[in-house]
C-alpha positions in Angstrom: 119.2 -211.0 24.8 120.5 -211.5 28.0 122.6 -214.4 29.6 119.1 -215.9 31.4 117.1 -215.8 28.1 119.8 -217.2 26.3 120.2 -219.9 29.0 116.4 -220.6 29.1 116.6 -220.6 25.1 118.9 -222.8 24.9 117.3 -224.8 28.1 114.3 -224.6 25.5 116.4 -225.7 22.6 117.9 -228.8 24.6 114.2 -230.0 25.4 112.9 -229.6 21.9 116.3 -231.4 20.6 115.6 -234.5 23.3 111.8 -234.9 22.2 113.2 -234.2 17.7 115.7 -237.1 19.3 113.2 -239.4 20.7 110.9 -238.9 17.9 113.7 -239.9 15.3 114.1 -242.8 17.7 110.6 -243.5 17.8 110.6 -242.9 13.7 114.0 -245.0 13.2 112.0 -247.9 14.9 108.9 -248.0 13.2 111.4 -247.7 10.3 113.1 -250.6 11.4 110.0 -252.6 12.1 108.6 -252.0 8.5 112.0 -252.9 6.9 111.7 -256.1 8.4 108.2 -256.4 7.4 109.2 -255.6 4.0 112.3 -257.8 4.1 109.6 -260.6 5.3 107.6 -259.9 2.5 110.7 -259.9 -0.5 111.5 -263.2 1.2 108.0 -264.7 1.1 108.0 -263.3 -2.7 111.3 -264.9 -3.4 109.7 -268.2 -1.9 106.7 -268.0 -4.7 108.9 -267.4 -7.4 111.0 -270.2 -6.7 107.6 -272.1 -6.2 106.4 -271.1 -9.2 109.2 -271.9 -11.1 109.4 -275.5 -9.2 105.8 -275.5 -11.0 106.1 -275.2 -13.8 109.0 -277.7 -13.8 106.2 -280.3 -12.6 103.8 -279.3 -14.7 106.3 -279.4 -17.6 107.4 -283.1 -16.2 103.8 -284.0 -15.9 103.2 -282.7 -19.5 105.9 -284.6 -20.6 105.1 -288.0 -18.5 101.1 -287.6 -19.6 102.9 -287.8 -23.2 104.4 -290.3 -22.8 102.0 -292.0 -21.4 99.8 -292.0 -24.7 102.8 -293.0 -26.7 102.9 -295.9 -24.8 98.7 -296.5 -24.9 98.8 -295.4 -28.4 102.2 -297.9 -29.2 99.9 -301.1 -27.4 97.5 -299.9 -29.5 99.2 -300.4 -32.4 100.8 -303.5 -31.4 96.9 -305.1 -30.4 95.9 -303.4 -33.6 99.3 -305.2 -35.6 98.6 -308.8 -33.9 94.7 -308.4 -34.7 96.0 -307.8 -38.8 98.4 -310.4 -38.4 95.5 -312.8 -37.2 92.5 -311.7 -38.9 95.2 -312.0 -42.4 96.4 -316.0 -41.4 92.1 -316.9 -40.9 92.1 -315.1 -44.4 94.6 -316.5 -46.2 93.5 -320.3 -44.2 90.1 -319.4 -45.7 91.2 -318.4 -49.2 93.1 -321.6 -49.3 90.6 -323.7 -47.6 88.5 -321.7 -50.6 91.1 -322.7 -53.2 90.7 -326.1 -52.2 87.1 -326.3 -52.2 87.1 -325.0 -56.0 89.9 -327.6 -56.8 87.7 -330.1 -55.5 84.3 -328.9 -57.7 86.4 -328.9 -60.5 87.5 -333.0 -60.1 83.8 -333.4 -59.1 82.7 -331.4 -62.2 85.0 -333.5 -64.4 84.0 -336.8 -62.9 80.3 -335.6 -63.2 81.1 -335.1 -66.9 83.0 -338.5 -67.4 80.0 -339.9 -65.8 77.7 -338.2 -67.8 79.7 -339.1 -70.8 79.8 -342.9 -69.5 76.1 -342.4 -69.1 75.4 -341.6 -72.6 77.4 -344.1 -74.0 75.6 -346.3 -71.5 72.1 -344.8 -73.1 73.5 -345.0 -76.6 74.9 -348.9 -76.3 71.4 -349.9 -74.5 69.3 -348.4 -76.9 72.1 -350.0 -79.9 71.5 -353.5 -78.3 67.9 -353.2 -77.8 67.5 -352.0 -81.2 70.1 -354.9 -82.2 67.8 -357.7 -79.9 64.6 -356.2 -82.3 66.5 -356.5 -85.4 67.3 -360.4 -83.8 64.2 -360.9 -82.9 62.6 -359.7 -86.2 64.6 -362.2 -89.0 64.7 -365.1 -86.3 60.5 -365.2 -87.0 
């Protein structure tokens, strides 16, 4: 090889070594463009992880608060259902005694119905007695 195709080789070799250059340029770009994308996109996944997580603390939170919630509905509950014994017991026991009293009271107006009944027959028994007594009278005085 002589000194001119060796310089035109190398001439040769020194152009195809600018444009390999400028493609791994061109190549180290696009590179860098996609990284970024990439990057963009680990963020953005970061972001919904961290938003899921937030999530599921609310929805625990919300779980939690919808709980209590029905502790509390299910504790007036309770309560309404306690006061509604408590009052429905006092108009019993009022009515049992007002019961109690009402028996009481037949059984002094049964006794006084049987005194009377008593007082009655003795009544009967000493009319009939005197009117049998007034016959007797009546019969020796003619």
């Amino acid at each position: 090889m002589t000194k001119s195709q060796a310089l035109a080789k190398l001439l040769d070799m020194q152009e195809e070594n600018h444009i390999l250059k400028d493609e791994v340029r061109e190549l180290q770009e696009e590179c860098k463009e996609k990284q970024a994308v990439i990057d963009g996109l680990l963020d953005k996944m970061e972001y919904l992880e961290r938003l899921e997580k937030e999530n599921q603390e609310l929805k625990a939170k919300l779980d939690l608060a919808s709980n209590n919630v029905k502790v509390m509905e299910a504790y007036s509950e309770i309560q309404r259902l306690r006061f509604d014994y408590h009052f429905k017991s006092e108009n019993f026991l009022d009515q049992f005694g007002a019961i109690k009293r009402a028996i009481k009271e037949l059984g002094k107006l049964r006794d006084e119905t049987e005194d009377l009944f008593v007082k009655l027959n003795f009544a009967i028994h000493d009319a009939s007695l005197n009117e049998s007594n007034k016959k007797e009278g009546n019969n020796e005085n003619r």
